[in-house]
C-alpha positions in Angstrom: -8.7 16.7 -3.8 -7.0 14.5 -1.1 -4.7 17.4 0.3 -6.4 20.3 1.5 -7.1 22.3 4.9 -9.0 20.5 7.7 -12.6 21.2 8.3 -14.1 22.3 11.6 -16.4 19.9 13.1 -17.9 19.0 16.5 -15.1 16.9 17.3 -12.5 19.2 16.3 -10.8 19.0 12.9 -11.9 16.7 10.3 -9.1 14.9 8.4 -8.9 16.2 4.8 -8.2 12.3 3.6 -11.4 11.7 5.5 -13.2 13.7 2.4 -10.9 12.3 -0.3 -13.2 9.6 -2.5 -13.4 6.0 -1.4 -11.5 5.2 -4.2 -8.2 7.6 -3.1 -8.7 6.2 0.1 -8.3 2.5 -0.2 -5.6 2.9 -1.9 -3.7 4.6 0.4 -4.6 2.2 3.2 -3.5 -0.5 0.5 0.0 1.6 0.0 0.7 2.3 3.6 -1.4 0.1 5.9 -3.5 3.3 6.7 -4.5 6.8 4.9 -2.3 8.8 7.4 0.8 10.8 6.5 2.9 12.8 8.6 4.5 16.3 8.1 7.1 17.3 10.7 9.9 19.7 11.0 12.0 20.8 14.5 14.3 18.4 13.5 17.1 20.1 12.2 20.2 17.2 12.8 18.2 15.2 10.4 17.5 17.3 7.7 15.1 17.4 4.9 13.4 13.8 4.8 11.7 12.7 2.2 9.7 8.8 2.6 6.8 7.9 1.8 3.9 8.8 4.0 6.8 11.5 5.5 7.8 14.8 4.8 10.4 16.2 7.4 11.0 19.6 6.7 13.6 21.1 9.1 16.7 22.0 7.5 18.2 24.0 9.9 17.4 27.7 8.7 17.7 29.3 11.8 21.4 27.7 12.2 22.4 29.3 8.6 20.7 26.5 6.5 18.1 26.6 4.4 13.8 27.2 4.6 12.0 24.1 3.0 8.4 24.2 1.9 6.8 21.2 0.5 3.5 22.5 -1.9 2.2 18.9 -2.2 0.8 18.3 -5.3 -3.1 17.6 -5.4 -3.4 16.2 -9.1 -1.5 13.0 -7.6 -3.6 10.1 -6.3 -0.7 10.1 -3.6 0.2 13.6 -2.9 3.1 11.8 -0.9 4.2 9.4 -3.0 7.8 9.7 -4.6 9.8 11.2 -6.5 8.3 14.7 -5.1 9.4 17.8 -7.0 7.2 20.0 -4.8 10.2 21.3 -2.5 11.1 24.7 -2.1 14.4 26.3 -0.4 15.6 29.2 0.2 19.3 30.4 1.8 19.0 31.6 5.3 20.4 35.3 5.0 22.3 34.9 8.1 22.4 32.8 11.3 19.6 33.5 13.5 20.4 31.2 16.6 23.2 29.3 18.0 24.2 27.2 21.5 23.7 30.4 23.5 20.6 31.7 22.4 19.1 33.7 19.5 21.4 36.5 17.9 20.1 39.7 18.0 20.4 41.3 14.7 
């Protein structure tokens, strides 16, 4: 399984690509120069982005967007290769935040 939860270890966490199999692992360096994605969000002027090797998911919920979840999909030798149908969104019910502050409620 190349995506999965990181590992304690001495040295903190361990990378969960650094367990994948060899094989899964050359040929992400061969894909991307290396066997590191990213995953971001606090972004929201971008958006959802959507690249290979990146996944931003800010969408701006707390300004009356949308919540994003990416569920990557671990069958895939590249869990972030594209297309990706593993997005999920939901309507923000209201707008939580705006140049002055939060909102209370």
């Amino acid at each position: 399984m190349v995506v999965a939860r990181p590992e304690p270890t001495r040295r903190g966490l361990a990378s969960p690509l650094g367990q994948a199999r060899p094989r899964v692992r050359r040929r992400l360096r061969t894909l991307r120069g290396h066997e590191y994605a990213v995953v971001y969000g606090h972004f929201a002027i971008q958006g959802l982005h959507v690249a290979p090797g990146l996944r931003g998911l800010d969408t701006g919920c707390v300004h009356q967007g949308r919540l994003t979840a990416w569920l990557p999909d671990a069958t895939r030798a590249d869990p972030f290769a594209l297309p990706d149908a593993g997005f999920w969104q939901a309507e923000a019910q209201r707008r939580y935040y705006d140049e002055g502050g939060p909102i209370r409620a």
